[in-house]
N, CA, C and O atoms as CSV, one atom per row, in Angstrom:
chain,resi,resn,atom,element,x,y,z
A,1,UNK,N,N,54.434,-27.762,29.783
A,1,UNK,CA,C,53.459,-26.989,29.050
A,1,UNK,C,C,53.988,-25.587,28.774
A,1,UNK,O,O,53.805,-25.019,27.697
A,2,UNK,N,N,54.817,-24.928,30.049
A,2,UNK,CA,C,55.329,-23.740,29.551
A,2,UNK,C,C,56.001,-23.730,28.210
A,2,UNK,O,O,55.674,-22.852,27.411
A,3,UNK,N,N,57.145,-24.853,27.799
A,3,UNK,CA,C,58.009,-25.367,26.963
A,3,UNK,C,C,56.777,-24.799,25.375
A,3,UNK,O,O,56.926,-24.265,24.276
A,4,UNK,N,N,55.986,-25.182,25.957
A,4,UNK,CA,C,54.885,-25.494,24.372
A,4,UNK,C,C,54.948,-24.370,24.463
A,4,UNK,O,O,55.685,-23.738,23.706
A,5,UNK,N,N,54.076,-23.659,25.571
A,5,UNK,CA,C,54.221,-22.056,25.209
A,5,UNK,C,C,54.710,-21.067,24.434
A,5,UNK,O,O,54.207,-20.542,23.441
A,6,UNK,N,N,56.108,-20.786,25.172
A,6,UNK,CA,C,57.129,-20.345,24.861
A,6,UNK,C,C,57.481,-20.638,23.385
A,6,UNK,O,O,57.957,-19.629,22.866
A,7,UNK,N,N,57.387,-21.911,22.359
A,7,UNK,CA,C,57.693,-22.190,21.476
A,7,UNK,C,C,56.928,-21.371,20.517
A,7,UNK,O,O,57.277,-20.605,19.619
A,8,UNK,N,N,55.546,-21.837,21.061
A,8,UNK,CA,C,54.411,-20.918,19.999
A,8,UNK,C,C,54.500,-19.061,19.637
A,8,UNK,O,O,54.454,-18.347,18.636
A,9,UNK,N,N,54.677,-18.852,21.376
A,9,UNK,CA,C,54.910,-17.184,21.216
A,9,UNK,C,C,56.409,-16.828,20.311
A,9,UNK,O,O,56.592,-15.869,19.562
A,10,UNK,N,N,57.153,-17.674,20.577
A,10,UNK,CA,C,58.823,-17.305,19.336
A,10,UNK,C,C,57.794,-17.729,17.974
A,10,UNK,O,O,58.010,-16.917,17.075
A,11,UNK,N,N,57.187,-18.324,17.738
A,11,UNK,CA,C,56.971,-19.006,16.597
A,11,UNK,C,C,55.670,-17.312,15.463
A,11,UNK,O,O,55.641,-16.901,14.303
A,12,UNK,N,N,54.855,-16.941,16.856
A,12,UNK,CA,C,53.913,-15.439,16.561
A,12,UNK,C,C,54.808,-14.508,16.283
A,12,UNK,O,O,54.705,-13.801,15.280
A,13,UNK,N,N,55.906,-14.391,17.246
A,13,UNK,CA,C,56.916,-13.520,17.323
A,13,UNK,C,C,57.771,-13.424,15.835
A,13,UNK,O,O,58.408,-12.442,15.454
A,14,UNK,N,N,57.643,-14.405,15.285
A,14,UNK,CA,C,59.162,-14.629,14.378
A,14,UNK,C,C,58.102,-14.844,12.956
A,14,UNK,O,O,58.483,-15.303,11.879
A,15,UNK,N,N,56.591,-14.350,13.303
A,15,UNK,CA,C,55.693,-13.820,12.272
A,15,UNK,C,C,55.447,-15.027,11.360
A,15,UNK,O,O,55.254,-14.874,10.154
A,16,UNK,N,N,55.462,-16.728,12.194
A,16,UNK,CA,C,54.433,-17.592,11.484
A,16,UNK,C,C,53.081,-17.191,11.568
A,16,UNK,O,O,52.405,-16.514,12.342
A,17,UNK,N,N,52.837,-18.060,10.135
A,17,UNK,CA,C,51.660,-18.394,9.773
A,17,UNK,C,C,50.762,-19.167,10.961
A,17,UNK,O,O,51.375,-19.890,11.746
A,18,UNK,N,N,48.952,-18.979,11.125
A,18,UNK,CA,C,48.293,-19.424,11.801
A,18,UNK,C,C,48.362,-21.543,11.048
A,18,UNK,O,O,48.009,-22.506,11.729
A,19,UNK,N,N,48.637,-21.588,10.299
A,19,UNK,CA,C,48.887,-22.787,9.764
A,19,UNK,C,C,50.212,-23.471,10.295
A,19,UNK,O,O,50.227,-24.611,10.759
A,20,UNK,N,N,51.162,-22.774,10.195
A,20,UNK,CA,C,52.437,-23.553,11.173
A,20,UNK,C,C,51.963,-23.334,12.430
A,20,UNK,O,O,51.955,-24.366,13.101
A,21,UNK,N,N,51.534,-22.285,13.036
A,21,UNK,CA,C,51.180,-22.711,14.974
A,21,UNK,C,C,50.272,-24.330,14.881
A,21,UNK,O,O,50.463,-25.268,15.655
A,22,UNK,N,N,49.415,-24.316,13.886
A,22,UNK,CA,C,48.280,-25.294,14.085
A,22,UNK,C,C,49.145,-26.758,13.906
A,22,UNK,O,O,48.928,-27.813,14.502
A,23,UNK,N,N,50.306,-26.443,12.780
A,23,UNK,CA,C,51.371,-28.136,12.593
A,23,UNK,C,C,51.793,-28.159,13.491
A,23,UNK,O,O,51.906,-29.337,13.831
A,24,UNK,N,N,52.304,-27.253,14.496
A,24,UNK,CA,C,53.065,-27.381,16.299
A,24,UNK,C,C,52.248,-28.058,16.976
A,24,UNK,O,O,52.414,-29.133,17.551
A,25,UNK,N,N,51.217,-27.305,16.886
A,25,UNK,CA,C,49.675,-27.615,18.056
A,25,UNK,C,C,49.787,-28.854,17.858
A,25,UNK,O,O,50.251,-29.562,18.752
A,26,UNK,N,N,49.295,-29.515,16.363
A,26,UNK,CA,C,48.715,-31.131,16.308
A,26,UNK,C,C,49.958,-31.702,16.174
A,26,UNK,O,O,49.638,-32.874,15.973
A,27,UNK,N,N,51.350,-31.665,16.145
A,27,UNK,CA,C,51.761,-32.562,16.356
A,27,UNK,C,C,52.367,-32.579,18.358
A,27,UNK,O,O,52.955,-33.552,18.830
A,28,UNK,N,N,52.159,-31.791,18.871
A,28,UNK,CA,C,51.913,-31.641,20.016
A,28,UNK,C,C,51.024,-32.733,20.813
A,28,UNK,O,O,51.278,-33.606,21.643
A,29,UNK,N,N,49.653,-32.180,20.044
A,29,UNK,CA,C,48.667,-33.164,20.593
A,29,UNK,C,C,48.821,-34.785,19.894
A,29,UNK,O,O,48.136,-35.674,20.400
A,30,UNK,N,N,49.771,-35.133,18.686
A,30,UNK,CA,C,49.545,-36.600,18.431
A,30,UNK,C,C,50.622,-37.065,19.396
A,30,UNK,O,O,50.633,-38.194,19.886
A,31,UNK,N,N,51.600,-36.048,19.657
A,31,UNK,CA,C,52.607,-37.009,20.882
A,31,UNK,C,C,51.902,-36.894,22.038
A,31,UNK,O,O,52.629,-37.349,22.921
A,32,UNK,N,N,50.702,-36.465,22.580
A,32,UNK,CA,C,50.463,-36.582,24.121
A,32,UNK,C,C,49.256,-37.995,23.822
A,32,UNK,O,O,49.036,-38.850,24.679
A,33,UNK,N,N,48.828,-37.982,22.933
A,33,UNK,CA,C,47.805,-39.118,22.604
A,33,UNK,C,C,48.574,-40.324,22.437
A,33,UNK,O,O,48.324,-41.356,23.059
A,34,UNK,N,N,49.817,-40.162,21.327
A,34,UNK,CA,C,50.842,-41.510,22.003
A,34,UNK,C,C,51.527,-41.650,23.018
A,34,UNK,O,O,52.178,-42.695,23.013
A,35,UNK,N,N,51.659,-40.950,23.989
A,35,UNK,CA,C,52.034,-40.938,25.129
A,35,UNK,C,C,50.745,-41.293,26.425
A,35,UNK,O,O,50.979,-41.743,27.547
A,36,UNK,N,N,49.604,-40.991,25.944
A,36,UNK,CA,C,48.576,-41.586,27.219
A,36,UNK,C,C,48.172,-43.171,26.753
A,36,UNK,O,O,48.513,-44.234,27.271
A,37,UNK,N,N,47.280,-42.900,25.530
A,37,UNK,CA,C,46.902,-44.049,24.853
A,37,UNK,C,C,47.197,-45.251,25.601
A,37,UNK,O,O,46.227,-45.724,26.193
A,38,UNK,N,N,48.295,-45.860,25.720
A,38,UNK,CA,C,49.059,-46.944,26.053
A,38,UNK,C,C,48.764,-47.528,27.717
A,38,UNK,O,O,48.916,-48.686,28.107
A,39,UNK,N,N,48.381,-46.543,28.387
A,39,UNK,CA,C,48.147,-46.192,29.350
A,39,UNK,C,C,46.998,-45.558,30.413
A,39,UNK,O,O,46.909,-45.470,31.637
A,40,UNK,N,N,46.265,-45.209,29.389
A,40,UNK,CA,C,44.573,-44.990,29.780
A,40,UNK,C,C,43.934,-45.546,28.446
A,40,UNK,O,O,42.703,-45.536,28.453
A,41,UNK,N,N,44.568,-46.053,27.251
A,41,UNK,CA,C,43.488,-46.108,26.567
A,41,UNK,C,C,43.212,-45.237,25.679
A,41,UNK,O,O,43.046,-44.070,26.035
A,42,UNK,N,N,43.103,-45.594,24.351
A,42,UNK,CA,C,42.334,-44.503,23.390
A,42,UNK,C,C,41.236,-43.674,23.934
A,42,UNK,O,O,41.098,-42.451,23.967
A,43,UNK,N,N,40.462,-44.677,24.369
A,43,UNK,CA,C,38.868,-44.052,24.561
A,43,UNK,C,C,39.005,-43.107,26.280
A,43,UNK,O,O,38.152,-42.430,26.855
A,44,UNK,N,N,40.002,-43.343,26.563
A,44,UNK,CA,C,40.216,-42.692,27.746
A,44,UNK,C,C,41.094,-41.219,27.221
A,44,UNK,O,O,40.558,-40.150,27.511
A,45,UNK,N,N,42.133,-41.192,26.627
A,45,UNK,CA,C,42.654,-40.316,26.107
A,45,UNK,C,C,41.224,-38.747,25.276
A,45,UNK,O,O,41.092,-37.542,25.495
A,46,UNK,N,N,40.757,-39.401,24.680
A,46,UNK,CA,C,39.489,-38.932,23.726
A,46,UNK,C,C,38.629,-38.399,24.627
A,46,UNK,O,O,38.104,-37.314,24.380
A,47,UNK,N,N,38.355,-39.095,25.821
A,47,UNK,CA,C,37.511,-37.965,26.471
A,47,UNK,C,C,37.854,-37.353,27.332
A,47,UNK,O,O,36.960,-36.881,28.034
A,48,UNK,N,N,39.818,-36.951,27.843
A,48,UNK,CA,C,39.909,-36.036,28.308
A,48,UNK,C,C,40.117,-34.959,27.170
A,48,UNK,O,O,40.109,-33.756,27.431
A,49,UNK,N,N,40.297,-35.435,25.944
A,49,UNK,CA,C,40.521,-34.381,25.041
A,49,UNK,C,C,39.628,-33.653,24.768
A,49,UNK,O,O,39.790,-32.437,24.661
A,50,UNK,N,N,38.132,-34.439,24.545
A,50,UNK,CA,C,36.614,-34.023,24.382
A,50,UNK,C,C,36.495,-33.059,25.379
A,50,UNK,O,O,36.257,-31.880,25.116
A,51,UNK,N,N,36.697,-33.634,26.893
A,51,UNK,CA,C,36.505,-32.567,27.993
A,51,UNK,C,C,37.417,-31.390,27.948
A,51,UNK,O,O,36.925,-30.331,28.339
A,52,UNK,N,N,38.455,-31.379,27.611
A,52,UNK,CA,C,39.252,-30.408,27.693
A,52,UNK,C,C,38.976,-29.176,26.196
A,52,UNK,O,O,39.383,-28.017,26.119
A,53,UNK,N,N,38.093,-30.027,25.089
A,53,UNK,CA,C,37.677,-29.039,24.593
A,53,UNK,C,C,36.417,-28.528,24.589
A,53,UNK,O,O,36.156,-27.468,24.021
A,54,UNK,N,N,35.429,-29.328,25.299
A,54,UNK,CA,C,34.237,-28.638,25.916
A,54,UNK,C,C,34.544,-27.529,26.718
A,54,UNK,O,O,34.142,-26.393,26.467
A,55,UNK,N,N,35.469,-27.924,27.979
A,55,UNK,CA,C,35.820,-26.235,28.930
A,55,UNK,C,C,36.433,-25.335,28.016
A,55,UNK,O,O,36.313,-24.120,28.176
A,56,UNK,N,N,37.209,-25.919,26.883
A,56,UNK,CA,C,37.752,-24.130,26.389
A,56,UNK,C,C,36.836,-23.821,25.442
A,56,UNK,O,O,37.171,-22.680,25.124
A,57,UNK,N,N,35.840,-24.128,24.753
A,57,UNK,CA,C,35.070,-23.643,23.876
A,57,UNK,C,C,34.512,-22.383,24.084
A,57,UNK,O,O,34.538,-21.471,23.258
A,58,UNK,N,N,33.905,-22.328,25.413
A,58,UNK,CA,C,33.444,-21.185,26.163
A,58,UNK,C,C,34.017,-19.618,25.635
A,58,UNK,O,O,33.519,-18.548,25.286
A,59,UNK,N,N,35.261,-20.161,25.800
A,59,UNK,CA,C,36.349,-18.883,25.356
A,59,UNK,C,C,37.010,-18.977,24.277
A,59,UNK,O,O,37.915,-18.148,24.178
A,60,UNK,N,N,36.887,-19.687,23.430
A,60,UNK,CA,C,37.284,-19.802,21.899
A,60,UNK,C,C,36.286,-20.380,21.424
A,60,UNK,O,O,36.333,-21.581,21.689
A,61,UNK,N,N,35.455,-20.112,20.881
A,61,UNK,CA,C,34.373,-20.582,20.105
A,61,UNK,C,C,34.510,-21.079,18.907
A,61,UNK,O,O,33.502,-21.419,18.287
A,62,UNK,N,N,35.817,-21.221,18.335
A,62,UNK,CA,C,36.629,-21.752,17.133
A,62,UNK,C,C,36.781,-23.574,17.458
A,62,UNK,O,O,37.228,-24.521,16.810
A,63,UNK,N,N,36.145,-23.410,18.808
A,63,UNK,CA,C,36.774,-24.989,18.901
A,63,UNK,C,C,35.328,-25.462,19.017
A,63,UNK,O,O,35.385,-26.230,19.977
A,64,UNK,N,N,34.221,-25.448,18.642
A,64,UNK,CA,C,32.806,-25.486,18.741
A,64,UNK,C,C,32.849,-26.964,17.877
A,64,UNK,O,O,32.728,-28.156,18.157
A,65,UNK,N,N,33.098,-26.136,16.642
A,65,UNK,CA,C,33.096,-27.437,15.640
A,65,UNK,C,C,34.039,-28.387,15.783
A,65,UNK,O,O,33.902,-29.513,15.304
A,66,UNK,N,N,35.435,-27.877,16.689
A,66,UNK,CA,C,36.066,-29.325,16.987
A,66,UNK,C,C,35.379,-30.350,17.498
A,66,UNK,O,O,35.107,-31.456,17.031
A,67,UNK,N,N,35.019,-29.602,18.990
A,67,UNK,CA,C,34.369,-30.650,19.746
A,67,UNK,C,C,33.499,-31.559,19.031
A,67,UNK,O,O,33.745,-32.688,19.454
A,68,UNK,N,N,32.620,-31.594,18.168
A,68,UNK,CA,C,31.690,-31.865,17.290
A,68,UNK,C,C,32.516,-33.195,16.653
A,68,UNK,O,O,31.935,-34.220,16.299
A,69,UNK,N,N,33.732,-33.025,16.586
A,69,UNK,CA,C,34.304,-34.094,15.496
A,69,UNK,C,C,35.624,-35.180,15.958
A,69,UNK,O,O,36.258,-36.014,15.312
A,70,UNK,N,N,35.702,-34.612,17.747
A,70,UNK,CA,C,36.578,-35.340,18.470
A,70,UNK,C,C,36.342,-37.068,19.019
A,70,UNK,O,O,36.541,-37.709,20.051
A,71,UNK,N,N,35.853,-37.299,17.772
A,71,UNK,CA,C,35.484,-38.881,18.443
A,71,UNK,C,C,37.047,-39.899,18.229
A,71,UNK,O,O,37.467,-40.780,18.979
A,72,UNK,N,N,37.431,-39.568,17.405
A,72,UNK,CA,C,38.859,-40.411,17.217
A,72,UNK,C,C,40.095,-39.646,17.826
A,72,UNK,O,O,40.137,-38.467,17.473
A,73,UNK,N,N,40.886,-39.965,18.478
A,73,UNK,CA,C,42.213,-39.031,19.520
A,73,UNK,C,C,43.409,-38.848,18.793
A,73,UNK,O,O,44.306,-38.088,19.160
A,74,UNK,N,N,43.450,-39.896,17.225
A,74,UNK,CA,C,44.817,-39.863,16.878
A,74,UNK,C,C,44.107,-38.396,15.687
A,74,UNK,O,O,44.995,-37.552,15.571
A,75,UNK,N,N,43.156,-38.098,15.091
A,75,UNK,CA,C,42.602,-37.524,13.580
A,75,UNK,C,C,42.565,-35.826,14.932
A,75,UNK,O,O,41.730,-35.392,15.725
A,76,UNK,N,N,43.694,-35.487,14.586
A,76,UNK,CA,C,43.441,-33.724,14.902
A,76,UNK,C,C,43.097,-32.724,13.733
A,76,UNK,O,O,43.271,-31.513,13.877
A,77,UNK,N,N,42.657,-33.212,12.699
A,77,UNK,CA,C,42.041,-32.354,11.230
A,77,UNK,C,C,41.050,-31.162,11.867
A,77,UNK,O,O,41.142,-29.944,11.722
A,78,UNK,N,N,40.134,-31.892,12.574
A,78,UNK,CA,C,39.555,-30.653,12.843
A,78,UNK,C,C,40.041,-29.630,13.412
A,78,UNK,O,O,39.712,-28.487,13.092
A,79,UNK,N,N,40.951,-29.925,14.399
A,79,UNK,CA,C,41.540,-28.746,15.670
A,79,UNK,C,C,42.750,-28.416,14.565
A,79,UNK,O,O,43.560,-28.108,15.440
A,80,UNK,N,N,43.345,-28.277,13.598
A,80,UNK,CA,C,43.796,-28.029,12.607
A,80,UNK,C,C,43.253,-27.110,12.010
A,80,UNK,O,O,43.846,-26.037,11.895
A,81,UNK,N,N,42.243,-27.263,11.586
A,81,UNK,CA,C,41.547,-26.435,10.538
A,81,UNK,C,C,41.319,-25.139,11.318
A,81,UNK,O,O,41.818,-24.045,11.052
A,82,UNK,N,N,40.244,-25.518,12.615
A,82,UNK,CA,C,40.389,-24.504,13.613
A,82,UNK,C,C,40.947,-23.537,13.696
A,82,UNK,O,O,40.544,-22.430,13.340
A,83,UNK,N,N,42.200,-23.872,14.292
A,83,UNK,CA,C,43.313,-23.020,14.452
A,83,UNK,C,C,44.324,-22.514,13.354
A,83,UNK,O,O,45.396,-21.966,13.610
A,84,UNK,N,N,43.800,-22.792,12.016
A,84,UNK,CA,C,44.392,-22.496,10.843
A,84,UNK,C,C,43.529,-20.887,10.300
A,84,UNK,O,O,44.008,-20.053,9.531
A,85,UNK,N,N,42.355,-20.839,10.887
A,85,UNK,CA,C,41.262,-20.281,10.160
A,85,UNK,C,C,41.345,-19.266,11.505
A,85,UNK,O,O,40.179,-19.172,11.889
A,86,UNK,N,N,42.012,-18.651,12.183
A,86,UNK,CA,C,42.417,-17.484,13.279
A,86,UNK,C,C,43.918,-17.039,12.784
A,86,UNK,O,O,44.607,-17.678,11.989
A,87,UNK,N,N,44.205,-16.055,13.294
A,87,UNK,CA,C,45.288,-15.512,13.700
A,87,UNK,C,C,46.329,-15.885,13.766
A,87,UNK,O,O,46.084,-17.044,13.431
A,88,UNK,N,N,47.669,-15.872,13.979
A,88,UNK,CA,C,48.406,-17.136,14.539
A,88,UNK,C,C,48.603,-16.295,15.997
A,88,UNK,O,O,48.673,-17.176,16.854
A,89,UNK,N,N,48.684,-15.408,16.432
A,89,UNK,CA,C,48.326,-15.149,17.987
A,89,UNK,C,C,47.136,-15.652,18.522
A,89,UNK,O,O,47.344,-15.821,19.723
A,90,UNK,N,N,46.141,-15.935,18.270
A,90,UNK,CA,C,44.456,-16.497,18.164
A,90,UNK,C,C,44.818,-17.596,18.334
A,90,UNK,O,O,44.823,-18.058,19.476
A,91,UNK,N,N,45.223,-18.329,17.270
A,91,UNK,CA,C,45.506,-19.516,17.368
A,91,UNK,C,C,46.784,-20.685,18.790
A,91,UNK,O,O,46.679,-21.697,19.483
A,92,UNK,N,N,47.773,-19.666,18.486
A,92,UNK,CA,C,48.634,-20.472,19.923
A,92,UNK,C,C,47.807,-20.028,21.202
A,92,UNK,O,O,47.845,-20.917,22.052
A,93,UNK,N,N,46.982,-18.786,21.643
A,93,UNK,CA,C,46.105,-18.426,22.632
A,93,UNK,C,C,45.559,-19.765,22.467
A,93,UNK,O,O,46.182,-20.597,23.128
A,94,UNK,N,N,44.754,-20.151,21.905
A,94,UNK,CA,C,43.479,-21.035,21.615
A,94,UNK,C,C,44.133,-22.675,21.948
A,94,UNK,O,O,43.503,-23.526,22.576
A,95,UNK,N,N,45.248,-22.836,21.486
A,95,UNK,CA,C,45.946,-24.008,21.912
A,95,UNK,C,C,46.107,-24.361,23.238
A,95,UNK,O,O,45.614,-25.328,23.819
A,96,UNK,N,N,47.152,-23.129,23.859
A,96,UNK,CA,C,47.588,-23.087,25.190
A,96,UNK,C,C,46.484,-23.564,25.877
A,96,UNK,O,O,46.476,-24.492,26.685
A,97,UNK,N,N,45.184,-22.610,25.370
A,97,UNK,CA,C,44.280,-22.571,26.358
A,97,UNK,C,C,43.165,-24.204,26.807
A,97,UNK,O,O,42.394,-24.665,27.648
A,98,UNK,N,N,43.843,-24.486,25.518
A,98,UNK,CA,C,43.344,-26.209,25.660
A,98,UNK,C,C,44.642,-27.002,26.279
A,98,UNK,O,O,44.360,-28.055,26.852
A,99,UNK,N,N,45.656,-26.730,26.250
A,99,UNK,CA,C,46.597,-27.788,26.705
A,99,UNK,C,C,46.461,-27.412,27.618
A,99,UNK,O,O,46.776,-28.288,28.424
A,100,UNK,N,N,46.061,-26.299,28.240
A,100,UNK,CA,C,46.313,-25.957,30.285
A,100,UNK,C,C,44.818,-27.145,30.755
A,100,UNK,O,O,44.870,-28.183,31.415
A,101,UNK,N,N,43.781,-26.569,30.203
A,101,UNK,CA,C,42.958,-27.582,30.755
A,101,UNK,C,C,42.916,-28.635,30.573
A,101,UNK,O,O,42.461,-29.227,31.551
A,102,UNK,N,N,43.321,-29.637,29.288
A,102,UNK,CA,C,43.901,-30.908,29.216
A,102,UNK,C,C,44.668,-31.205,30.552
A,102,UNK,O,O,44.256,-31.889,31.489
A,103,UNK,N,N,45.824,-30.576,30.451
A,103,UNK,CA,C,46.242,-30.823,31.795
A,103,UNK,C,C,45.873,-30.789,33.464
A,103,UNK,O,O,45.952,-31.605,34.382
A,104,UNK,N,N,45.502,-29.623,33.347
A,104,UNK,CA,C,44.614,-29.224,34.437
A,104,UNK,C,C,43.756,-31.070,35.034
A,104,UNK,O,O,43.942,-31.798,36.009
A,105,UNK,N,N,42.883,-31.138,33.867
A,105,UNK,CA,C,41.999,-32.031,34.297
A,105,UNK,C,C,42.702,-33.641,34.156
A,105,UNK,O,O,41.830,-34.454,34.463
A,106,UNK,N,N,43.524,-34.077,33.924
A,106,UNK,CA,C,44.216,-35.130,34.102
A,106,UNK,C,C,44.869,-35.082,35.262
A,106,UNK,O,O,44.898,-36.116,35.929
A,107,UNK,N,N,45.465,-34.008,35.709
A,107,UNK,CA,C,46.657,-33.321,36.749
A,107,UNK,C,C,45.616,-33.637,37.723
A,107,UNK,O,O,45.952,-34.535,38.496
A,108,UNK,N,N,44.203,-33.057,37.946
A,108,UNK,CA,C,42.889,-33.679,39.187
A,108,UNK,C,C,42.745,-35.470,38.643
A,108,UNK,O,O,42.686,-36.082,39.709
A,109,UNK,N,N,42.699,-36.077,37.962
A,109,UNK,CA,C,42.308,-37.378,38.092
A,109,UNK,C,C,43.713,-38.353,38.605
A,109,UNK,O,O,43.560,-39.475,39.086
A,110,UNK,N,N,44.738,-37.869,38.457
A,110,UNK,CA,C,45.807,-38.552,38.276
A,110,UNK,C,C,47.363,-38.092,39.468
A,110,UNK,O,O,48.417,-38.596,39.857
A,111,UNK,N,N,46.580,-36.861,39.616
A,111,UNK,CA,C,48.150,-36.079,40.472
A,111,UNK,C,C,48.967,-35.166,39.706
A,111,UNK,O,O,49.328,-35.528,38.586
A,112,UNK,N,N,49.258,-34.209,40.080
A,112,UNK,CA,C,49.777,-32.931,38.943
A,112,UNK,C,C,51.646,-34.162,38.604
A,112,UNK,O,O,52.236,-34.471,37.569
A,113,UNK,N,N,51.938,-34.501,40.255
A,113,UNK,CA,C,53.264,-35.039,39.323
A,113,UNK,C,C,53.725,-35.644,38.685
A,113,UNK,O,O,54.765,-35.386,38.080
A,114,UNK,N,N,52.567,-37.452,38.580
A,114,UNK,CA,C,52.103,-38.378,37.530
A,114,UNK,C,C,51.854,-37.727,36.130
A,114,UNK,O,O,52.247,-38.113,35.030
A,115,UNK,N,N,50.885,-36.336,36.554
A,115,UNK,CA,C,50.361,-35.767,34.939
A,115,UNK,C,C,51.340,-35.421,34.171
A,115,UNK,O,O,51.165,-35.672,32.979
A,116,UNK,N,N,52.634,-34.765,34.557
A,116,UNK,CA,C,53.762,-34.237,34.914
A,116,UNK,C,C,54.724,-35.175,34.103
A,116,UNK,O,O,55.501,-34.771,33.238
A,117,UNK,N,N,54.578,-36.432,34.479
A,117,UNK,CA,C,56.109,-37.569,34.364
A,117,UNK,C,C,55.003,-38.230,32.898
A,117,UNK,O,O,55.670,-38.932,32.138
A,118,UNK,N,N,54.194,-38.148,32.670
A,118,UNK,CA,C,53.425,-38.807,31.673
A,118,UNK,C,C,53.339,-37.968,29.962
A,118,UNK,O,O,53.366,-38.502,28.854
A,119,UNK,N,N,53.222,-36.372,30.362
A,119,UNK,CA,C,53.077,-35.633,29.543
A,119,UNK,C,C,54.377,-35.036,28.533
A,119,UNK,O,O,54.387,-34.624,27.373
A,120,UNK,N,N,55.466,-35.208,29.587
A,120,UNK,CA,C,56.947,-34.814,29.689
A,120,UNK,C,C,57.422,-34.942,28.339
A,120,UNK,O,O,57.431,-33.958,27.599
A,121,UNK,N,N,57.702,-35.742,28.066
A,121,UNK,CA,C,57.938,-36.224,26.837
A,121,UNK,C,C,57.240,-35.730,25.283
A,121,UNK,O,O,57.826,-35.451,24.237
A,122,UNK,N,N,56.033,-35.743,25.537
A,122,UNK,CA,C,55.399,-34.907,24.522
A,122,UNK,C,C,55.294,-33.476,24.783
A,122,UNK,O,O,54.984,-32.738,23.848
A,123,UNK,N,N,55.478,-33.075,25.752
A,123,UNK,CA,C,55.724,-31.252,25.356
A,123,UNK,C,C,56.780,-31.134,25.940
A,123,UNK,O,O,56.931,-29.954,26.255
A,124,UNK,N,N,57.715,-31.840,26.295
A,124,UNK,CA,C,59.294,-31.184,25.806
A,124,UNK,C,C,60.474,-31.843,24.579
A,124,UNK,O,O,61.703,-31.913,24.547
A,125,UNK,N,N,59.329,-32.268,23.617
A,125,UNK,CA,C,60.097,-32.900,22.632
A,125,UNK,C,C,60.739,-31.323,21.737
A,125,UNK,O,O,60.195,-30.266,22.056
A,126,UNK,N,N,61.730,-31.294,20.795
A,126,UNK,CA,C,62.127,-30.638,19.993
A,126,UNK,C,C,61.122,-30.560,19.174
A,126,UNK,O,O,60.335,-31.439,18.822
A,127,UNK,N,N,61.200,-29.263,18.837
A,127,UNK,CA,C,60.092,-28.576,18.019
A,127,UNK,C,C,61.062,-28.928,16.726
A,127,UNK,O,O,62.257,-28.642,16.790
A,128,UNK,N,N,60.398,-29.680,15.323
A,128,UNK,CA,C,60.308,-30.157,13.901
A,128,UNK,C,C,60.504,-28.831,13.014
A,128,UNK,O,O,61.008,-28.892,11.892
A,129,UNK,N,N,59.970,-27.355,13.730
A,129,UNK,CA,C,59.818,-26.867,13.055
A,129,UNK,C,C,61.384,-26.044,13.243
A,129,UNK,O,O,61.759,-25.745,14.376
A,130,UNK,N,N,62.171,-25.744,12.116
A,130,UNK,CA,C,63.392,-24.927,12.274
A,130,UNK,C,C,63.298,-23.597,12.516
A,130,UNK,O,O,64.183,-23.046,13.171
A,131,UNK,N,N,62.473,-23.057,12.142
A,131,UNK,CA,C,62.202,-21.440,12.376
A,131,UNK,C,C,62.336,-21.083,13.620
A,131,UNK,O,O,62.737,-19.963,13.937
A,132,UNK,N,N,61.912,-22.289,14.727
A,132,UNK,CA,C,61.620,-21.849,16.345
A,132,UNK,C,C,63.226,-22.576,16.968
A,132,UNK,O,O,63.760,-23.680,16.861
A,133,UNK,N,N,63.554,-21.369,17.589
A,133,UNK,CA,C,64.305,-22.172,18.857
A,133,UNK,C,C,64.149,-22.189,19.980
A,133,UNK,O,O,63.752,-21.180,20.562
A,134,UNK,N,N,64.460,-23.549,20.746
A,134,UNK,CA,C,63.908,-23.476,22.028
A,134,UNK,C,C,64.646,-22.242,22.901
A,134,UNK,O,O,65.797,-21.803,22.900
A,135,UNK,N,N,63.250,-21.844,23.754
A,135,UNK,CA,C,63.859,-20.471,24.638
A,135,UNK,C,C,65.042,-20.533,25.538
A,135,UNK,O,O,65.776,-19.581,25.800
A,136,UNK,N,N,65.184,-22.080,26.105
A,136,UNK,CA,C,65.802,-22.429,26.764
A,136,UNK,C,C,67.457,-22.363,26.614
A,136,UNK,O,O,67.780,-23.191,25.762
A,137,UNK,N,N,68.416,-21.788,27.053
A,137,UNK,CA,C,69.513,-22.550,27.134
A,137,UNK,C,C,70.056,-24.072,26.840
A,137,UNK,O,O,71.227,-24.367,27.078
């Protein structure tokens, strides 16, 4: 998750658009949905996503109307639009702040190091977008 982080803040930093953080974000979130799916289930995937955007709404109120429209796990249009229609600092804030509790709350049902070996793959894939390089060595 740091990996995602880090990508988004080079990505604010290097003065994208709130519309490219939001193409990071959702294709972020369609690789962790093909990465659980298989394995809990669509409908299992969907309502940690639902839950994970019920707890951050509180503090981004941009995700109000997501929640509202999270019935399908693969269609991120709404959390798109969302995060298109802020800042692009607003916006990777607003992400992070859903992928920590996504995680968070899988990491309690499942074990942080299961959550860990499951998620891996979708947030340390290479970022699509060329503008960003990974921070990493």
């Amino acid at each position: 998750m740091q990996r995602v982080e880090a990508k988004l803040a080079l990505m604010v930093t290097a003065g994208a658009d709130a519309t490219s953080i939001a193409e990071a974000a959702c294709a972020v979130w369609r690789d962790m949905a093909i990465a659980l799916s298989p394995i809990i289930g669509q409908h299992g995937t969907a309502a940690l996503y639902k839950r994970s955007l019920h707890l951050t709404r509180s503090a981004h109120s941009s995700l109000s109307v997501v929640h509202d429209a999270a019935d399908d796990i693969g269609d991120f249009t709404a959390l798109h639009k969302a995060l298109s229609s802020q800042p692009s600092s607003g916006a990777a804030a607003t992400n992070v702040a859903l992928l920590k509790n996504f995680h968070d709350i899988l990491s309690s049902l499942i074990g942080p190091a299961l959550a860990e070996r499951l998620l891996r793959p979708a947030l340390d894939k290479p970022s699509t977008n060329h503008a960003v390089q990974d921070p990493k060595p």
